[in-house]
C-alpha positions as CSV (number, residue, x, y, z in Angstrom):
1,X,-143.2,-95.0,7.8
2,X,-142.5,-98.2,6.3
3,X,-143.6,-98.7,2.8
4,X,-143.6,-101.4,0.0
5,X,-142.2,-99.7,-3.3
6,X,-141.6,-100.5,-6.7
7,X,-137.9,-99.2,-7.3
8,X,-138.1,-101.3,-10.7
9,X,-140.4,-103.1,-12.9
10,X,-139.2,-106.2,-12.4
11,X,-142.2,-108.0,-10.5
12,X,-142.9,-109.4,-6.6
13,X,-139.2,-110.1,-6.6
14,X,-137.9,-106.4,-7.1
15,X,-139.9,-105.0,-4.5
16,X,-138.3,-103.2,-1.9
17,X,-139.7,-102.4,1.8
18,X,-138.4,-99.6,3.5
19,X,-138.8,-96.1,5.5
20,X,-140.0,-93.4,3.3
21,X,-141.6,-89.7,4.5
22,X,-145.7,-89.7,5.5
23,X,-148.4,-89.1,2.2
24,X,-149.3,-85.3,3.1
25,X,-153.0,-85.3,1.9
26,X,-154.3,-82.6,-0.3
27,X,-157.8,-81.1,1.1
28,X,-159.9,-84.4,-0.7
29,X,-158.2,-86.7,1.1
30,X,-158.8,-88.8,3.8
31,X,-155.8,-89.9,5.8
32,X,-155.7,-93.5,7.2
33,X,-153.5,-95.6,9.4
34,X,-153.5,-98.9,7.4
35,X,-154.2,-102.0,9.5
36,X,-154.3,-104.7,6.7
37,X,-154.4,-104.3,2.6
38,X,-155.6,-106.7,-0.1
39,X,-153.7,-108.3,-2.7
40,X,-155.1,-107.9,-6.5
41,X,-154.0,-108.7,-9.8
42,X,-153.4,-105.6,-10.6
43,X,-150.5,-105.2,-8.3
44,X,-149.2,-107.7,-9.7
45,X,-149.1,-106.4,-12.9
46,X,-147.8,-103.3,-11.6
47,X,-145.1,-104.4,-10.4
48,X,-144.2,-105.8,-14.1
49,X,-145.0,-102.4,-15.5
50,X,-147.8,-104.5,-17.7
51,X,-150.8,-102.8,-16.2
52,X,-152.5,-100.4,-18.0
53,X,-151.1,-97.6,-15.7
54,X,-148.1,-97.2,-15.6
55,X,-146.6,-94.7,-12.9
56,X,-143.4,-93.0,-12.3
57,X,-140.7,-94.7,-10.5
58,X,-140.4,-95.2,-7.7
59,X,-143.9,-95.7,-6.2
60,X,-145.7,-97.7,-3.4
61,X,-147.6,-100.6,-4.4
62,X,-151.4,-101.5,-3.1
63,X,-155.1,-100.3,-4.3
64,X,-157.0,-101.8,-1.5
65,X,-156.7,-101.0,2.5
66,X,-159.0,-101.1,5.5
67,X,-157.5,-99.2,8.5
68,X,-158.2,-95.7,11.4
69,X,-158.9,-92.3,10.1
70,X,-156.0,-89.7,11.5
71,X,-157.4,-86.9,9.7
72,X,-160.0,-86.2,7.3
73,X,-161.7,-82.9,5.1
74,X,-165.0,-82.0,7.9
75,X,-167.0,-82.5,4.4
76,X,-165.9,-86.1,4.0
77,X,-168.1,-86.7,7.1
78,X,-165.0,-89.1,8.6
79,X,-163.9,-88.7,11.7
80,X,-160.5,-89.3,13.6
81,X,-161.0,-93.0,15.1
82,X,-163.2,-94.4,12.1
83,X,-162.7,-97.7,10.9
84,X,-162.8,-97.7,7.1
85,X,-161.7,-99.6,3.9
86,X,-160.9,-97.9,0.9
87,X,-159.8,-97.6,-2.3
88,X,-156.8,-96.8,-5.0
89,X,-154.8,-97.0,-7.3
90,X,-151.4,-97.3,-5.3
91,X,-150.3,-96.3,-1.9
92,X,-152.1,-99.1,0.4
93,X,-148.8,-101.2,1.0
94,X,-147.9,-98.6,3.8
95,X,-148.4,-97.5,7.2
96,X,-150.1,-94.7,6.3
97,X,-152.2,-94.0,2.8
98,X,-153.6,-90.5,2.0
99,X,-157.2,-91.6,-0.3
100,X,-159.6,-89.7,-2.2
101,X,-162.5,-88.9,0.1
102,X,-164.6,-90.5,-2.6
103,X,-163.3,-93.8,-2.3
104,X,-163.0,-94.3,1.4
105,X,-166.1,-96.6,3.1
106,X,-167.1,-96.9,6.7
107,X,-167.0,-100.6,7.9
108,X,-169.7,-101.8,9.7
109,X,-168.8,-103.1,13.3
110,X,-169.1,-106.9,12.4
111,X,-166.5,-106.7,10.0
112,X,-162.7,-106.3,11.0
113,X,-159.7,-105.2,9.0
114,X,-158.7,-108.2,7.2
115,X,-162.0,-108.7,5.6
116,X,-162.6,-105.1,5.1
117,X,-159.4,-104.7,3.8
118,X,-160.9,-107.5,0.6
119,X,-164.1,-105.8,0.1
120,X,-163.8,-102.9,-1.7
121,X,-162.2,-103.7,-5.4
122,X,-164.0,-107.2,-5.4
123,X,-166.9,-106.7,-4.0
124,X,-167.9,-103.5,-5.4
125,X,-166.7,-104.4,-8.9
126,X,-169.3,-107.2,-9.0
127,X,-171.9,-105.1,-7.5
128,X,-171.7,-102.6,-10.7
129,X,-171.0,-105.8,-13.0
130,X,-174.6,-107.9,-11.9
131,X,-176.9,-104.9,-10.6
132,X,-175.8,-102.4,-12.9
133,X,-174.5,-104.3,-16.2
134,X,-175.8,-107.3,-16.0
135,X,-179.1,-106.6,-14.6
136,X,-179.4,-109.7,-12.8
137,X,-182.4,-110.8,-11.4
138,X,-183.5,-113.4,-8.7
139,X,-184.4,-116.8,-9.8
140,X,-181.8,-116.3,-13.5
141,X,-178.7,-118.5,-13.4
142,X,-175.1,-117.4,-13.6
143,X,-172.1,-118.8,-14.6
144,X,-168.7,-117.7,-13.1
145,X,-165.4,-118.2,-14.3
146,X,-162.2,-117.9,-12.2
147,X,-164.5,-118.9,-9.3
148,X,-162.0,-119.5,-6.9
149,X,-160.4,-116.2,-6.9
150,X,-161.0,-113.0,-5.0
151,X,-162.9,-111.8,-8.0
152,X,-164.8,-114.8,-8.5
153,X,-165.5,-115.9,-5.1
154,X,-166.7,-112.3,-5.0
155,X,-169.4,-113.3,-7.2
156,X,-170.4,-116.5,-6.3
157,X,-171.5,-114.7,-2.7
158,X,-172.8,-111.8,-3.9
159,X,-174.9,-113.8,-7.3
160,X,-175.9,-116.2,-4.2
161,X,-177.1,-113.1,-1.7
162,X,-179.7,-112.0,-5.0
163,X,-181.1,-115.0,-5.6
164,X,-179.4,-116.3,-8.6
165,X,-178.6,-120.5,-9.0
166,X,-174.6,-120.0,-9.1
167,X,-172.8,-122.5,-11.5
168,X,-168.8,-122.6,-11.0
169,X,-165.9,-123.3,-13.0
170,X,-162.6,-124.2,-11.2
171,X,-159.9,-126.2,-12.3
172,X,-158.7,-128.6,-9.1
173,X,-160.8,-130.6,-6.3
174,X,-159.9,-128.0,-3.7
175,X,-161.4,-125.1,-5.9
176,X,-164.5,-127.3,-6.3
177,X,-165.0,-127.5,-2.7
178,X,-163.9,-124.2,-1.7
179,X,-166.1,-122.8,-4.0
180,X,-169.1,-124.8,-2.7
181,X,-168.3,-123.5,0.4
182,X,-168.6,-120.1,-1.2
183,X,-172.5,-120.5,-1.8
184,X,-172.0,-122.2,-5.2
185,X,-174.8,-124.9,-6.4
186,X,-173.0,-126.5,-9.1
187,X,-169.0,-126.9,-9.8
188,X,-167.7,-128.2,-13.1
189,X,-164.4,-128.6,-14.4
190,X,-162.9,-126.5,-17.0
191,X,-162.4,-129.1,-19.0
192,X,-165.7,-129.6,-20.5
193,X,-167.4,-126.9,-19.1
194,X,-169.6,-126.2,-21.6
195,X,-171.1,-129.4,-22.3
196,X,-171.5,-129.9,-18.3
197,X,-172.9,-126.7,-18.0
198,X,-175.6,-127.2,-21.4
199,X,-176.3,-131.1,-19.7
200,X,-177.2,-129.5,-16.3
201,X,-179.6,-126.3,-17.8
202,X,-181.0,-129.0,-19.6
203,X,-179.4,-127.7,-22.2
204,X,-181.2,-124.5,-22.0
205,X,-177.8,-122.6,-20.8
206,X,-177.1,-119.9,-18.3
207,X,-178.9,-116.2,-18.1
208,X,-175.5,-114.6,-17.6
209,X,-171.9,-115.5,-17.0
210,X,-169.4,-113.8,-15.2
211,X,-165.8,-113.8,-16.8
212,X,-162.7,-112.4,-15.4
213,X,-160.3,-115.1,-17.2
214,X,-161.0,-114.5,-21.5
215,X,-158.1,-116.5,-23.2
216,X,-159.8,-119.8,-24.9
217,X,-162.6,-120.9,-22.6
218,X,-164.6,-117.2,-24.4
219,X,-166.4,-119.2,-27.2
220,X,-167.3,-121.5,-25.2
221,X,-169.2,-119.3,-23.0
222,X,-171.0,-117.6,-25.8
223,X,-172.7,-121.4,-26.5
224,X,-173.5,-121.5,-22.7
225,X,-175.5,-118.6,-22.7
226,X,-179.4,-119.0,-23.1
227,X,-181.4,-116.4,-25.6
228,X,-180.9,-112.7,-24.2
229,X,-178.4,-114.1,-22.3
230,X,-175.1,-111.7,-20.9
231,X,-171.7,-112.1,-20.6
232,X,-169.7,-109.9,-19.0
233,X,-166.2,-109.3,-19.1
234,X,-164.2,-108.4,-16.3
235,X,-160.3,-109.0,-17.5
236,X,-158.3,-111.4,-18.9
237,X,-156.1,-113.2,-16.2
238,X,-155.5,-116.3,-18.6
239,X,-153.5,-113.5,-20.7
240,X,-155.2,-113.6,-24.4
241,X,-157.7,-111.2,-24.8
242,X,-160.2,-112.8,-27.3
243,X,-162.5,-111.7,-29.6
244,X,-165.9,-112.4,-30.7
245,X,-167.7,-112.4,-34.0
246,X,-170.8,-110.7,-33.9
247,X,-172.5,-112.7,-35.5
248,X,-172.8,-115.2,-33.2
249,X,-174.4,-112.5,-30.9
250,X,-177.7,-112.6,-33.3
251,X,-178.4,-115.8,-33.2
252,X,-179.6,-116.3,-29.5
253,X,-180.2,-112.1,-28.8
254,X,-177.2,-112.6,-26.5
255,X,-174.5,-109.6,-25.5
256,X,-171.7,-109.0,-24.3
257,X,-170.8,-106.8,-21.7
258,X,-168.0,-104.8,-21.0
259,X,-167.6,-104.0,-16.9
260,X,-165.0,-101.1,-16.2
261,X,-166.2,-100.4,-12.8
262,X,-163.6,-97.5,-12.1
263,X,-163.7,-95.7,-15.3
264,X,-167.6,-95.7,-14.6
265,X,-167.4,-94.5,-10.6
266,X,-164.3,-92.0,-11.2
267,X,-167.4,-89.8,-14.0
268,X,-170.3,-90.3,-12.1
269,X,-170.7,-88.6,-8.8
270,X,-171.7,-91.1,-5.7
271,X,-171.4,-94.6,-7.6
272,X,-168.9,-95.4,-4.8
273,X,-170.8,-94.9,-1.9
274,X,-174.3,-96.4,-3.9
275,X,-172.6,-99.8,-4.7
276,X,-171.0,-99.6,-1.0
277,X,-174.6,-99.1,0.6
278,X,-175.9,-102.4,-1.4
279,X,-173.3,-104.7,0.3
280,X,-173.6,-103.4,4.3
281,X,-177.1,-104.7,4.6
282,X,-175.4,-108.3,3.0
283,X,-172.3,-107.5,5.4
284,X,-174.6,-107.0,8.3
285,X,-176.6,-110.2,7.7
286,X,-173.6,-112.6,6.7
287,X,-174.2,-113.3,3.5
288,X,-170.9,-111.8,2.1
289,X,-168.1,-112.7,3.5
290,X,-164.6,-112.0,1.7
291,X,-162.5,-115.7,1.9
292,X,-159.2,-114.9,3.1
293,X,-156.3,-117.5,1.6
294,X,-153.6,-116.1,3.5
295,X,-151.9,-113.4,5.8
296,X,-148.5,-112.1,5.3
297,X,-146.6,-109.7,6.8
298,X,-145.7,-106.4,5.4
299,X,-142.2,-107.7,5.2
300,X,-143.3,-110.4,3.1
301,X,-145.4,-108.5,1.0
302,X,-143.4,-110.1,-1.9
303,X,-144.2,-113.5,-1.1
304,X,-148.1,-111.9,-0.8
305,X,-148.2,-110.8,-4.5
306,X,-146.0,-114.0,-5.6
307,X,-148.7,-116.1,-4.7
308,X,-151.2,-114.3,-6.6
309,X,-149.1,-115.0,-9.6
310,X,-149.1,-119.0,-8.7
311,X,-152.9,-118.8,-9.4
312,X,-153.3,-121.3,-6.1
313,X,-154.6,-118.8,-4.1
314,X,-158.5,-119.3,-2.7
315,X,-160.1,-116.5,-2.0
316,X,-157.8,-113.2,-1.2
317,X,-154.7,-112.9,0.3
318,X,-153.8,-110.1,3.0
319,X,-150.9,-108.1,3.8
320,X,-150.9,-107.0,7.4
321,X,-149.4,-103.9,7.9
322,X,-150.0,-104.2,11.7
323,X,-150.1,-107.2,13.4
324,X,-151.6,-106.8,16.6
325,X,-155.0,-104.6,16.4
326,X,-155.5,-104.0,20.1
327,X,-152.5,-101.2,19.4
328,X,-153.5,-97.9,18.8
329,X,-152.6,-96.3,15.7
330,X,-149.5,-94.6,17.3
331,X,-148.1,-97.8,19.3
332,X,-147.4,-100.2,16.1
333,X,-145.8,-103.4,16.3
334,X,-144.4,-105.5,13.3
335,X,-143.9,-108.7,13.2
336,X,-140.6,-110.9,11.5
337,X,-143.4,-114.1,11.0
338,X,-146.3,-114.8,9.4
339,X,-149.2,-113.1,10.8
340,X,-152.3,-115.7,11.7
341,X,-155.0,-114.4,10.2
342,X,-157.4,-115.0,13.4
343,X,-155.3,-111.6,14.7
344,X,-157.0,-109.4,11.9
């Protein structure tokens, strides 16, 4: 099968695409013909060697994939012929990926591979981060950082879908209106921010925000929250990781919240599937909707990963690992071009 492996860890430009042997799955695992993966940070960062995982050489990239089951444990309760999306930590950047039972979701009909293959690391990281860590409730307002990303458009749906007012920060006219798009109220600059944000709550602030960035813009976030206020904290794509003095946490009753949403669902049993059955209902009705920036092909799954690292990218981009899905699994075409995303 073909494959997309890290040989080296010299980033999107040492990757290397070619035929390797099939995953052979243990008796957890479910095997899936891949249709389409998502691109995260976190390959991108494994591709430098800078993620916090680090695993051995050589190794095929990709933690998110939507796809057909071929063969699956009769406990799993997948069948042959299911359309699923899943989850991991590498492997998905292939035409076939062997995943932990645990982690793979059925897809509602509505949905097809490209979006499904954006839904499970986004999605069900901001699910734990506002139902379970934020406690967010209808009616409170949230701030989100990074709003035009996968992460962040990720939460300006799924904030919208429970009834919060969603305030956005972006950096460029085309993030502000993509973001509106998104189901966002209010866009301000990042330059600013926090003064926009204080003159708009009336200068009452925001119940919560939601920040996958860190680096500078952190204080600033603090003085944007309202008393008992939350921020959570999702990563740090701007690079600094900052710090906080706790004393500033007394004066309003405000905290801050740390989200690790797969250190949490890897030690507690059936967290995947519970934060999966909160977003099909929302899948069903519309209301989510993963973005999709761009579709590349598997060839060009450099280029993919490359343009995560331009931070341009609105919404997700997709690596198709099969092009045309009127194929069966065992008739696969691939194609030299880019893929139009209408095909997935």
């Amino acid at each position: 099968m073909r494959a997309v492996r890290v040989l080296s860890r010299g980033g999107p430009a040492a990757l290397v695409v070619d035929d390797i042997e099939e995953p052979k799955p243990d008796d957890d695992a479910v095997l899936i013909d891949v249709v389409a993966a998502g691109v995260n940070f976190p390959d991108l960062l494994l591709s430098q060697g800078t993620y916090q995982i680090r695993p051995d050489l050589p190794f095929v990239l990709g933690g998110e994939l939507a796809g057909v089951v071929v063969a699956a444990p009769a406990a799993s309760g997948f069948r042959p012929g299911d359309r699923v999306a899943a989850t991991t930590t590498t492997g998905a950047f292939a035409e076939m990926a062997a995943v932990d039972a645990a982690t793979v979701y059925r897809l509602p009909p509505e949905i097809g591979f490209a979006a499904g293959a954006c839904l499970p690391m986004n999605y069900l990281t901001m699910s734990f981060a506002l139902r379970d860590r934020g406690q967010l409730r209808a009616g409170e307002s949230v701030l989100v950082h990074g709003a035009a990303g996968g992460l962040g458009s990720a939460a300006v749906q799924l904030c919208a879908a429970l009834g919060a007012r969603v305030y956005s920060v972006v950096s460029t006219a085309a993030k502000a209106e993509f973001v509106r798009k998104a189901g966002s109220h209010e866009v301000v600059p990042v330059e600013g921010f926090k003064d926009a944000i204080m003159d708009l709550t009336g200068g009452s602030g925001v119940d919560m925000v939601v920040d996958p960035v860190g680096g500078s813009r952190f204080l600033d976030s603090l003085r944007c929250l309202a008393p008992l206020g939350r921020l959570l904290v999702l990563g740090f794509t701007a690079g600094e990781i900052p710090t906080v003095k706790v004393n500033r946490l007394l004066l309003n009753n405000i905290d801050v919240r740390g989200v690790g949403w797969g250190a949490y669902a890897d030690r507690v049993t059936g967290a995947y599937g519970r934060h999966w059955d909160h977003l099909v209902p929302m899948l069903e009705r519309g209301l989510i909707t993963p973005p999709i920036d761009r579709v590349y092909p598997l060839d060009q799954a450099a280029d993919a990963i490359g343009r995560l690292a331009s931070r341009e990218v609105l919404g997700k981009v997709v690596v198709a690992v099969r092009s045309d899905l009127e194929q069966p699994p065992t008739a696969r075409g691939h194609s030299n071009g880019p893929v139009p995303s209408g095909h997935l």
